[in-house]
N, C-alpha and C positions, 0 to 999 in steps of 0.2 A: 486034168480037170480036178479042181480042189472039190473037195464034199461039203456038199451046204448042210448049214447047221441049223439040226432039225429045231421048226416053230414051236413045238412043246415046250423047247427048254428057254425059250426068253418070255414067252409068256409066265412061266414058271417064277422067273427071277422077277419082274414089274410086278405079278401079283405079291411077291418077297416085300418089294421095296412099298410098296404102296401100305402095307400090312402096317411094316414099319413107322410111317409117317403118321397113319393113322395111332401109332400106338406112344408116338410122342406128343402128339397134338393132343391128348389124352392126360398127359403126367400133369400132376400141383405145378409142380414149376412152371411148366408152360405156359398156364393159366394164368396164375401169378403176375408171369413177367406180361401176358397179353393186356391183364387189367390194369396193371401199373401203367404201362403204352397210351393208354386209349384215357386213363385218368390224367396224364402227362399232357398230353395232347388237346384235352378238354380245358386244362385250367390256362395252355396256353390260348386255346383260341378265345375264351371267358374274359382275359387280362384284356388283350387286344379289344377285343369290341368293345368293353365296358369303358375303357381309358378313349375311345373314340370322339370328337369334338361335338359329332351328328348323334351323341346318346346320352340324356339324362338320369341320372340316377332319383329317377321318380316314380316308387311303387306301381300308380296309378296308369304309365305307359309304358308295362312290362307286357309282352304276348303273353298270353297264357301258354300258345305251345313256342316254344324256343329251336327256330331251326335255322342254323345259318345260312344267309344269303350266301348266292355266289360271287357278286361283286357287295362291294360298301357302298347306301346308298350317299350322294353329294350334298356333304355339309349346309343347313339353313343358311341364309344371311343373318348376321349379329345382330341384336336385338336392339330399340331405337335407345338412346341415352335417355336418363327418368329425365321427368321437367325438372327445372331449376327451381331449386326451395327458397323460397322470401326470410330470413333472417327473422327471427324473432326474442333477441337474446340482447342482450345489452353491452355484449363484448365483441366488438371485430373482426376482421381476419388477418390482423395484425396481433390481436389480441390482449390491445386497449381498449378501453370504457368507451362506449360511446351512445348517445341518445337517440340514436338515427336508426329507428327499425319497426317492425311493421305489425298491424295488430288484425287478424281475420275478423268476422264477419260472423256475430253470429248467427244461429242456424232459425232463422226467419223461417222455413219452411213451417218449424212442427208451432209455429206462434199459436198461430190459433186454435192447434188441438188444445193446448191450455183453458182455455174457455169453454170447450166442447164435455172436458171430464165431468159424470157425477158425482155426486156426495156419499160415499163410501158408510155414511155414519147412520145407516138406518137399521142395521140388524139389533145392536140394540143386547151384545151379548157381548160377555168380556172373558177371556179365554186366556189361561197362561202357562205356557210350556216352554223349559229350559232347552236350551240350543248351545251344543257348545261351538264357541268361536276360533276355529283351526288356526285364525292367526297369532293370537295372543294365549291361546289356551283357558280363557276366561269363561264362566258360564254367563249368559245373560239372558234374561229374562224376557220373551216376547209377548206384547202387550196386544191384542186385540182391538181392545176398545176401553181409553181413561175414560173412566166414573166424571163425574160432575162435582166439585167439592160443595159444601155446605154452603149455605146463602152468608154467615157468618164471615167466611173469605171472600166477599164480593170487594172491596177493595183491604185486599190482605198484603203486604210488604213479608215476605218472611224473617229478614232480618231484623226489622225495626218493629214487630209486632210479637214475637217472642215474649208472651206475657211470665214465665217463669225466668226466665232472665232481669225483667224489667222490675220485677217484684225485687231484687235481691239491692236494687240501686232506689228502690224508691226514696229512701231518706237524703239521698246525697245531694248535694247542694251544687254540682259541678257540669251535671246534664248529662252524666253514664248512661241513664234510662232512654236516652232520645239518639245511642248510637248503634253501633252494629251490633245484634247477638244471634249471630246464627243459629239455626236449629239443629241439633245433631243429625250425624248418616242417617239413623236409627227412626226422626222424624224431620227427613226431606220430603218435599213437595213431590206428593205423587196422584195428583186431579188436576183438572181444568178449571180453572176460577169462571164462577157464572157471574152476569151480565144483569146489573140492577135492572128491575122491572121496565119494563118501556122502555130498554135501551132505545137510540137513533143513531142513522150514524154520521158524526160528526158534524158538522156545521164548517163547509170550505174555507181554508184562508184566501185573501183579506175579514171577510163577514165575521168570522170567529173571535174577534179582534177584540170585536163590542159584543157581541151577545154566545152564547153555547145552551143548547137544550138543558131544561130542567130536570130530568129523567135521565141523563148520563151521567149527573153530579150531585145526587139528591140531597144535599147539607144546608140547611139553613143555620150555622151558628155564626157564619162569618154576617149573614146579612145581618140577624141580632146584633152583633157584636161592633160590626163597623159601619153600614148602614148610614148611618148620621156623618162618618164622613168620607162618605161620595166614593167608594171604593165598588161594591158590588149592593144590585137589586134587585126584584124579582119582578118582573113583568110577564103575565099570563104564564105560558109556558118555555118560560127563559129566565134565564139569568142574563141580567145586562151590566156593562162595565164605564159607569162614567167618565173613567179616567184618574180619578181621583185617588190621594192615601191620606197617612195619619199628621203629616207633615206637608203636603202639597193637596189641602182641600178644595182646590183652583184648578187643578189639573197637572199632571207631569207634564206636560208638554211647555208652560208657564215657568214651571222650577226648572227645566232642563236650560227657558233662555236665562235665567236667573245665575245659575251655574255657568253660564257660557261667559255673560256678563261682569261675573265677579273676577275670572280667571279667564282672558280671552285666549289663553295659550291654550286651552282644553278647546280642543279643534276635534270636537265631535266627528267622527266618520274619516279622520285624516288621519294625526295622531293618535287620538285612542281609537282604538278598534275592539277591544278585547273590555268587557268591563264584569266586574261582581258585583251583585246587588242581594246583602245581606238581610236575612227577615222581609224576604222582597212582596207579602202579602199577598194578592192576585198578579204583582208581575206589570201592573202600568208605567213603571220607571223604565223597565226591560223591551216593554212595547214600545212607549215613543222612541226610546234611544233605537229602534229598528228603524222608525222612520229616518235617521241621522245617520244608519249605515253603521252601527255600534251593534254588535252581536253581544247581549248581556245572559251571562250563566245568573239566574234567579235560584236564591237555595235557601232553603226555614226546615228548618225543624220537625218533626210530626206529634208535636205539643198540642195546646189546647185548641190551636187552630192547624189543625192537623191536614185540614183541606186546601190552603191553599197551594200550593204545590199542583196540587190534581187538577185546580181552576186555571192554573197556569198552564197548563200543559196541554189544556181539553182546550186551551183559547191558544194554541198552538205556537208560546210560547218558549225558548231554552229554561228549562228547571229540572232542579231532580233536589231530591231530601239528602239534607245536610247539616251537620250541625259542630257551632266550636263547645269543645267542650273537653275531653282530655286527651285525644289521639289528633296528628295532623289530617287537613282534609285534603281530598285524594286527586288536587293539583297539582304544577310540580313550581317553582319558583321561578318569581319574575314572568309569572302567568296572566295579568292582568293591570292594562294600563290604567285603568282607573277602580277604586273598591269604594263601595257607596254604602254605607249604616243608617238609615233613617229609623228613629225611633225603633232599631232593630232589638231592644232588650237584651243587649249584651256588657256586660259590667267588665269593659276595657283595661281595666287598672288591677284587677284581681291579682294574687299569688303571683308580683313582679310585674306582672305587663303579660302573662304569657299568651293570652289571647291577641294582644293589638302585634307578639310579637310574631305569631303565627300570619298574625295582618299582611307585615311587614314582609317573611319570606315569600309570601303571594305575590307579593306589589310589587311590580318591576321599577328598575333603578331610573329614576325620573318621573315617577310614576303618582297620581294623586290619591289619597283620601280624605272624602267628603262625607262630616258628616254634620247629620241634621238631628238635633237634640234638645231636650227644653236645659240640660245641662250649659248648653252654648247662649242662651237668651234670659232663662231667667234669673231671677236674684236672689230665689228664697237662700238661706245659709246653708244646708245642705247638698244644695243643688252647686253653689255655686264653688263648693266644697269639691265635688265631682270634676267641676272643670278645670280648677287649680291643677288637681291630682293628673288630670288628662293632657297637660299641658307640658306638667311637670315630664310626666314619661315619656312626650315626643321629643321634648327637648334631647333627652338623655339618650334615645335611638335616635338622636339626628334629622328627625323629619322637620321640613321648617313650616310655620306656619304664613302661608302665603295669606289668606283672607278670612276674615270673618264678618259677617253680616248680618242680621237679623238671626235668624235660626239655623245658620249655615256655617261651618268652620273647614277651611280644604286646608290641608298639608301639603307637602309634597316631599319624595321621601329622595335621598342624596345620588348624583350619579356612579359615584364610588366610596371605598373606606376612609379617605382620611379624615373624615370628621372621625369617625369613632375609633381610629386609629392614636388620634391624637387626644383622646380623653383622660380623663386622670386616669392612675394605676389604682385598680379595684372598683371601676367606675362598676356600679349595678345598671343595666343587665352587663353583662360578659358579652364577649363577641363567642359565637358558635365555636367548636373545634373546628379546622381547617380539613380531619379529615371528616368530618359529617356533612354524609350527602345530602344536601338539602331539596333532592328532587325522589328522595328515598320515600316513601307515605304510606306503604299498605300496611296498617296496623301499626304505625310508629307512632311511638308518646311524642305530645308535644315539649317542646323546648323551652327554659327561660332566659333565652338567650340572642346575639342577634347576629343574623344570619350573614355571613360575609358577601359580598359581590366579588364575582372574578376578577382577578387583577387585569383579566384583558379585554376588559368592555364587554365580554358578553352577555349578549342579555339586552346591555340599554342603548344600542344604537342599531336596532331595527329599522326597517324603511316605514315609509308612509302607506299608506293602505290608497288603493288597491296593491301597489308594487312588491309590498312583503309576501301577498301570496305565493309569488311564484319566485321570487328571488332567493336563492338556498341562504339562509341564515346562518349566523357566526355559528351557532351553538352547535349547530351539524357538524361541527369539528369536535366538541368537545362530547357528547352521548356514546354510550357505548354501542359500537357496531363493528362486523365483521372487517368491513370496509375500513381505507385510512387513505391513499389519495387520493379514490374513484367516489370522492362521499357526492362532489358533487353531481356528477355525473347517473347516479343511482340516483338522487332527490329529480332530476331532469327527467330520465328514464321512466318512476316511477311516476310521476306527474302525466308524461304522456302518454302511458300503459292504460291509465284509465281515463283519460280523458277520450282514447279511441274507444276502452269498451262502453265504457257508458252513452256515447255518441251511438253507438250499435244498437243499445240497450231501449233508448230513446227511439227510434226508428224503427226497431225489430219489436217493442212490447208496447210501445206509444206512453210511455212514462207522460211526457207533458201530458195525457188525459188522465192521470190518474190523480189528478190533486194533492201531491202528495205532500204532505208540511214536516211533520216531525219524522225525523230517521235516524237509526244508528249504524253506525261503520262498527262492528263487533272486535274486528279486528284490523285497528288503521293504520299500522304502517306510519309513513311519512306524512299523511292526510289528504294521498291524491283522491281518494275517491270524494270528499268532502270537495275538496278543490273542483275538481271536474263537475260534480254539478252545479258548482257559480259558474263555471266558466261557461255552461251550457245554459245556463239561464233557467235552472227549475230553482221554483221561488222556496227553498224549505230550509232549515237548520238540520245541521249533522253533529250527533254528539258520538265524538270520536273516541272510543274505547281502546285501551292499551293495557292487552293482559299483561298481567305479573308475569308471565313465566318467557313474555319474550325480552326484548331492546325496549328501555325505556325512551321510546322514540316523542313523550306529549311536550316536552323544552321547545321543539321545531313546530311541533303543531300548534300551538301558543303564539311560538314566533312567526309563522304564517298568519297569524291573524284569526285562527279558528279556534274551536274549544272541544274540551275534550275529559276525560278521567282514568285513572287507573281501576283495573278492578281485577279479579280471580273468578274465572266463568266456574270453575266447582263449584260457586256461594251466587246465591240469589242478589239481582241489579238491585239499589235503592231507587226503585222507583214506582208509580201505583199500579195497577191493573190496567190496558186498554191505553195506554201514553204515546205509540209508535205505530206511523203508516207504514215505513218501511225496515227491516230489519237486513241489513246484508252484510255477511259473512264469507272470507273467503281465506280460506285454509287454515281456518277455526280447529275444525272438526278432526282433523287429522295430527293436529299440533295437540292439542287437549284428550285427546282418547285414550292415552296412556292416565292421564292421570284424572280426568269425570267424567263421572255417568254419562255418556250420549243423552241418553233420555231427559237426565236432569235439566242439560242445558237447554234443548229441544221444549221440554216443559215451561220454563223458565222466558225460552221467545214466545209459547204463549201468553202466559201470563200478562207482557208487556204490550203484547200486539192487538191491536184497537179491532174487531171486527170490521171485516171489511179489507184487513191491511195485507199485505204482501210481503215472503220472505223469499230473497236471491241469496243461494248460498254454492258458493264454490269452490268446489274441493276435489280430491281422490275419489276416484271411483270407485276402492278399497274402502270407503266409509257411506257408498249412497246408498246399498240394497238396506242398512239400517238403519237408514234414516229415512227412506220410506216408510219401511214400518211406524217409524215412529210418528212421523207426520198424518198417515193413515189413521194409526190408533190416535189422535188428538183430532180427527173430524178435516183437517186441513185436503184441501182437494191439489194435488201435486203435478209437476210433469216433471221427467228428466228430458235436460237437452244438450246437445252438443255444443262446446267453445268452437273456436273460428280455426281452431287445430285441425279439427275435423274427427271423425270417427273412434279412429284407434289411440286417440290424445286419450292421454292418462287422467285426466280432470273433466267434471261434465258442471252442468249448471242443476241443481234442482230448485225449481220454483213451483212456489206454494202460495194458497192462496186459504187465511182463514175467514169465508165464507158468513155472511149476517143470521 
């Protein structure tokens, strides 16, 4: 029998080994290598769950405590496909030009809070603290509340009223004193022009036509002055227009069949469309030819009859101040199918011709001038000294003289160069250089020289009106633009862009109730927005604005049959106080912020905008929180709205309304 082995001695040795274990379980390393394990193990299970299809990496739907499940719970179903996006771009998805695309809806909903706003302008306190502007780094200045300018700028021009300018040209004999002199940085427009006593506002078109309150035009020099013939009178509290000028004391309506009669190829409202009427005095040459379906630009001077222009505009007329004299005016060539001088006091034959020759780059090729003169009729020796002289100089630029009649002499000016191609060698005037751009004007000397036609018809074989509105024109080949085979398809594009929004516009803010006559496009493009409201049927003229610093696009707007000018929104418009129902701009304010004051211009559409009137401007949303202010600080009662983009579209609408 073997001998059992006593239980002392294995209890002895387990509590050994147990000692032990304990005493490993205990050493850095072990530790070590336990935590390394367990962090090993962790970052695997982390990869896995986080890479799973069932888990978003979305802060917001993290547990706060983090404890693994024991199974994975079973993937959502896939999320539904977004709705399908309506196109709204002008290129395809082929990635040709195309016309075919689609324009939203503006945001009718917030219409009527528009009308619901107060008038923000009664505290009555003006406040001004620099803010710097993080995107440009610029400081600028925030305005509270513009001051009221002196009764003195009640109708102030800043360009043309520059009295230390006009002082330096008084003696000159060429008409410097009656053109642009801007006022320096240093003394820009910084008030609101106040509102002659007893403003009203406006008198609606048609009614405007014949009569305009006496109290929004307070001048009686013209009635003094012309009165006796049948131009303007004053009845009670009115001024009334019998129709009448210094040449047609009959009435223009009379002179226009007169005109029609002498030259029946002048197909009022067919072929011409587009007409100038120089020295136009209150604009009755401009009004009948409206009835004829003839849009006439009306432009004088702000000479000793300095008002009319204002009476033109207030009777809701096309005008704005203009004058020849030694810089070209800020049309571009081949801009006017017919140009009209009645008794305009312009002396044609000066220093070469250089006036009629300025005529001539204006007047499109086939194109008439009519004019009405005691030069043309009477016989004193001096006078008739004049018309020799006047005769002499169309000869020699080509124009021929189609008809003369009583007090009436019409030219008509060549469809192309070879007449003066083929003129002696060293004929007087010279032809232009070939490379002077004759649609070049902003601040450009005039020339005594005569302006070439393009060799390829451009210019003079426009359509018939209405057709040229919408039919892309030669000249859209020849203008500088990004574009070069897609040009027509952008002029299409751009024509139905606004033809939908304005259709919105109409419908969403009830435009046809707002009477609205006189308007400007700030920034026109191709001239859909002008176009879009003939085609819509709101009864008003749109003077189409083409800054300097884009595409000289006014050659097309011309050739569409509408009117238009160049100008530099840094520099105050030539035009009076209170002239515009509607001001709309759209992607102005974002193009021009690098290089003018915001305010300025903002200023500036006061100045012009008639009480009572309305500005749509659309742009970056990057430009509206300061242009709130600035509309705030001018009294203008405002809303921001959303484009038919929707919400988070990069562009909004603000419209304002300056308030009687």
């Amino acid at each position: 029998m073997k001998p059992t082995a006593p239980i002392t001695s294995t209890t002895t040795t387990a509590t050994a080994s147990s000692t032990m274990v304990t005493d490993i379980l205990k050493t850095p390393k072990f530790v070590k290598f336990t935590a390394i394990a367990l962090l090993s193990f962790s970052l695997v299970f982390l990869a896995t769950h986080f890479s799973s299809s069932s888990f978003s990496l979305n802060y917001s739907s993290l547990p706060l405590q983090m404890s693994p499940p024991l199974l994975s719970p079973p993937p959502p179903p896939p999320p539904p496909p977004p709705p399908a996006v309506r196109r709204t771009g002008i290129i395809d998805e082929t990635g040709a030009m195309s016309d075919d695309f689609f324009i939203g809806e503006s945001d009718s909903n917030s219409t009527s809070a528009f009308t619901e706003f107060s008038d923000n302008n009664d505290e009555g306190r003006k406040e001004e603290e620099e803010k710097k502007n993080e995107s440009d780094g610029e400081v600028r200045v925030r305005i509270e509340k513009y001051k009221v300018c002196e009764e003195s700028k009640v109708d102030y021009i800043p360009c043309l009223d520059n009295e230390e300018a006009i002082m330096l040209f008084n003696e000159s004999e060429k008409g410097e004193k009656y053109e642009r002199h801007c006022p320096g940085k240093d003394k820009m427009f910084d008030c609101v022009v106040p509102r002659p006593q007893g403003y009203r506002r406006p008198i609606p078109w048609p009614k405007s036509r014949d009569e305009v309150w006496f109290s929004n035009v307070p001048h009686t020099r013209l009635v003094e002055d012309k009165g006796g013939q049948n131009w303007i009178a004053i009845k009670k509290d009115k001024f009334i227009f019998p129709g009448g000028g210094t040449q047609f004391i009959h009435g223009a309506d009379q002179y226009l069949n007169q005109i029609s009669q002498m030259v029946p190829e002048i197909s009022f409202g067919h072929r011409i469309r587009v007409a100038l009427d120089i020295g136009c005095g209150v604009a009755s040459f401009g009004v009948f030819l409206l009835q004829r379906n003839v849009t006439t630009l009306s432009i004088a001077p702000k000479d000793v009859h300095e008002n009319q222009i204002q009476f033109a505009l207030e009777r809701g007329v096309p005008a704005m101040v203009a004058v020849f004299a030694t810089h070209r005016l800020l049309y571009p060539s081949q801009a006017f199918d017919l140009i009209h001088c009645s008794r305009c006091r312009i002396n044609w034959t000066r220093d070469d011709g250089i006036l009629l020759l300025e005529a001539n780059r204006m007047l499109r090729a086939g194109g008439y001038f009519v004019w009405a003169a005691q030069p043309v009729y009477k016989h004193e020796e001096i006078l008739q000294e004049q018309w020799k002289e006047m005769e002499d100089l169309t000869a020699r630029i080509c124009w021929e003289l189609i008809k003369k009649e009583g007090y009436i002499a019409i030219w008509q000016k060549p469809l192309n160069n070879s007449c003066s191609l083929n003129r002696d060698i060293g004929a007087v005037p010279p032809l232009c250089d070939p490379n002077d751009n004759s649609d070049n004007v902003w601040y450009v000397d005039l020339r005594a020289c005569i302006t070439q036609l393009p060799v390829n018809g451009y210019g003079s074989n426009v359509s018939t009106w209405p057709e040229r509105l919408h039919y892309p024109p030669d000249r859209l080949q020849s203008i500088e633009m990004d574009a070069y085979i897609s040009r027509k398809e952008i002029f299409r594009a751009e024509s139905k862009y606004w033809n939908e929004i304005i259709d919105s516009y109409v419908r969403a803010f009830r435009w046809k109730d707002m009477n609205l006559r006189n308007v400007m496009d700030m920034r026109a493009g191709l001239g859909g927005f002008a176009a879009a409201l003939h085609d819509l049927q709101i009864d008003c003229w749109v003077m189409n604005v083409v800054p300097v610093i884009g595409f000289n696009t006014l050659p097309v707007i011309y050739d569409r049959g509408l009117i238009g000018v160049m100008h530099d929104w840094c520099e105050p418009f030539d035009t009076y106080p209170r002239t515009y129902d509607l001001l709309h701009a759209a992607g102005l304010f974002s193009v021009e912020k690098k290089r003018c004051n915001m305010s300025t211009i903002m200023l500036e559409m006061d100045r012009m905008l008639r009480p009572g009137g309305r500005v749509y401007i659309r742009d970056s949303v990057s430009v509206m929180d300061e242009l709130q202010e600035i509309a705030a600080a001018m009294g203008w009662v405002h809303a921001l709205h959303e484009t038919g983009e929707g919400p988070h579209a990069s562009w909004k609408i603000l419209i304002s309304e300056k308030r009687m």
